[in-house]
N, C-alpha and C positions, 0 to 999 in steps of 0.2 A: 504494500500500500504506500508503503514511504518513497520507494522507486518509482510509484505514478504520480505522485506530487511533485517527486523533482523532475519526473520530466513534463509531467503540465508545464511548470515554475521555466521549465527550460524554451519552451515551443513559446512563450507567452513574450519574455525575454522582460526590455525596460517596462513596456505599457503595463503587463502587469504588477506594479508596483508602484505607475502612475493610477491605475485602477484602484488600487486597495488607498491608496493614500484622500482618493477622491469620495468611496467608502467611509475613509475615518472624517474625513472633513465636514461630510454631510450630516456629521450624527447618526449613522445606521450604523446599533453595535455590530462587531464584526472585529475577529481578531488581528490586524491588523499585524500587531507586532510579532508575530511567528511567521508570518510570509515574507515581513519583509527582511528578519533575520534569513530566514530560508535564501531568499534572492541576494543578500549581501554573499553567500556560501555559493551561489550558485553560478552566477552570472561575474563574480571575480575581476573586479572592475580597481584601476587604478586609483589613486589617491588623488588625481587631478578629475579621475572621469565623476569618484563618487561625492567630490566638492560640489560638481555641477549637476547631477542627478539631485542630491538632494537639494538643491536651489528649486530643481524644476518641482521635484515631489513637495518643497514648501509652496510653490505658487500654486499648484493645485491643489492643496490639504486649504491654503486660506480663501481659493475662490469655490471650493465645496462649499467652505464655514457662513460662506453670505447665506446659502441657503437655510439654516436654524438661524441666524440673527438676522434675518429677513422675516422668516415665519414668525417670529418674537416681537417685531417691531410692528410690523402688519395686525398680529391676533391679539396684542397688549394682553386682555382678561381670557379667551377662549385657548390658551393653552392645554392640551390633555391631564389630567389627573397623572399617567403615568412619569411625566415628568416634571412634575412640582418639585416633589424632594429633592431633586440633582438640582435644579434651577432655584430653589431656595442656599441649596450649600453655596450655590457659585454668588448670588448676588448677598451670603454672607463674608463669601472673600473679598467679593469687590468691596465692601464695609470696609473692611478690614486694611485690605491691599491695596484699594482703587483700581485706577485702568491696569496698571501692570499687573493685576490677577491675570489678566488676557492671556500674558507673555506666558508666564509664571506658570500655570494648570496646564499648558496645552500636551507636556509628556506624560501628560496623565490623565485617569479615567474621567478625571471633573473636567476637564477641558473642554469636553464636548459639551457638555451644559453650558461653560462660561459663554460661550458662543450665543446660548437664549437669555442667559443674565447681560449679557452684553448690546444685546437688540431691546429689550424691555426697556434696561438704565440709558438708552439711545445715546450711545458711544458713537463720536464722530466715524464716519465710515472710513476714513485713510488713517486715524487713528487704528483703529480694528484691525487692517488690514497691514501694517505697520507691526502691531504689537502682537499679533497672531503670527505672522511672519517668524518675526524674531521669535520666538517661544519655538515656534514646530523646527526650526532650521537646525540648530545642534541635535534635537533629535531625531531628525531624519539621517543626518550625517554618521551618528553614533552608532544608531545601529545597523546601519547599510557596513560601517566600517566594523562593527562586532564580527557580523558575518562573516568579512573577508576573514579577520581575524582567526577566526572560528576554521576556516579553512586551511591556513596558514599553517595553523596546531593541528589542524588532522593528516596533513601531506608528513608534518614532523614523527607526530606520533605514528601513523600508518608506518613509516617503515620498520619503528623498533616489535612492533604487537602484529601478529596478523590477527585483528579483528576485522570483522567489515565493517566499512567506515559509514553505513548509512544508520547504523544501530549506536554509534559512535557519535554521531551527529543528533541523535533521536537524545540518547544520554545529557552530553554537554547542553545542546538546549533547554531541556529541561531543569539542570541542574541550573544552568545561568538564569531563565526566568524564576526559579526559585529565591536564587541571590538577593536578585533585582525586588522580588516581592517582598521580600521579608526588609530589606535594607529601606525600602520606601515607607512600607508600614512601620518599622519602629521609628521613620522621619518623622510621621507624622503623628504618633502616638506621642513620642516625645512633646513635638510642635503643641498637642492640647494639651498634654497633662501641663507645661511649663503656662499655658493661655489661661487655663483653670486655677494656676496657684495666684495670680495676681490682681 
């Protein structure tokens, strides 16, 4: 099964990664950062090409984003029930944070909400589009460059182990989104319990 996603991943090549990122931009959940880790492994792109891929994959994750902070600005009060709560946290960051919540949420799962707190609080739109930019850009870069990275270490390791390296790759990913999850979660637990003592 792992073999027919990298060669989906491979037949698909750049677009699908402009695809998934036009996916995250819209607000339609949808795992994004496992494909595009996958494509950073796959598609093995230099340091100059993956600068400019992620340039393009931020200009489209931010002209997706008009789409929720359009429907946000347009529906003011008729937003769905299912997204109150996520669009309550984001225009409690924007409290907090102001515009640069924009920046700030976009590597993360709130981000996609800030996009409808950010149409509601009617943020200038080249503002939005500025501070949405900045925010998605390193991490598009980061982990299009994980990836390579990720390849990098299995070409090393593949010669010392004969594993097969798609079970190898099944592995490390998993173990690095676990990283990534646990390292963000205690960011943020930290981030309230220190918001809660003051």
């Amino acid at each position: 099964m792992f073999q027919h996603l990298i060669e989906i991943l491979q037949g698909l090549g750049i677009y699908g990664v402009y695809a998934v990122m036009f996916l995250e931009g819209a607000s339609i959940p949808f795992p994004g950062i496992f494909i595009i880790l996958s494509y950073g492994y796959v598609l093995k792109l230099t340091a100059v090409q993956i600068a400019f891929s992620a340039g393009v994959m931020s200009l489209i994750y931010t002209a997706a984003s008009f789409i929720p902070y359009t429907i946000a600005l347009k529906l003011q009060n008729r937003i769905p029930p299912k997204f109150q709560k996520g669009i309550a946290m984001g225009q409690q960051l924007f409290n907090r944070f102001g515009v640069w919540s924009i920046a700030l949420t976009r590597p993360f799962s709130i981000g996609n909400y800030i996009s409808y707190a950010a149409g509601l609080c009617k943020v200038r739109k080249w503002k939005y589009f500025l501070l949405t930019f900045t925010g998605i850009y390193p991490w598009s870069f980061a982990v299009l460059f994980l990836g390579k990275s990720y390849a990098l270490f299995l070409e090393k390791i593949g010669g010392l182990f004969p594993v097969k390296q798609h079970g190898l790759l099944a592995a490390g990913l998993g173990v690095l989104l676990f990283f990534c999850l646990v390292g963000i979660g205690g960011f943020f637990m930290k981030r309230w319990k220190f918001k809660g003592k003051e």
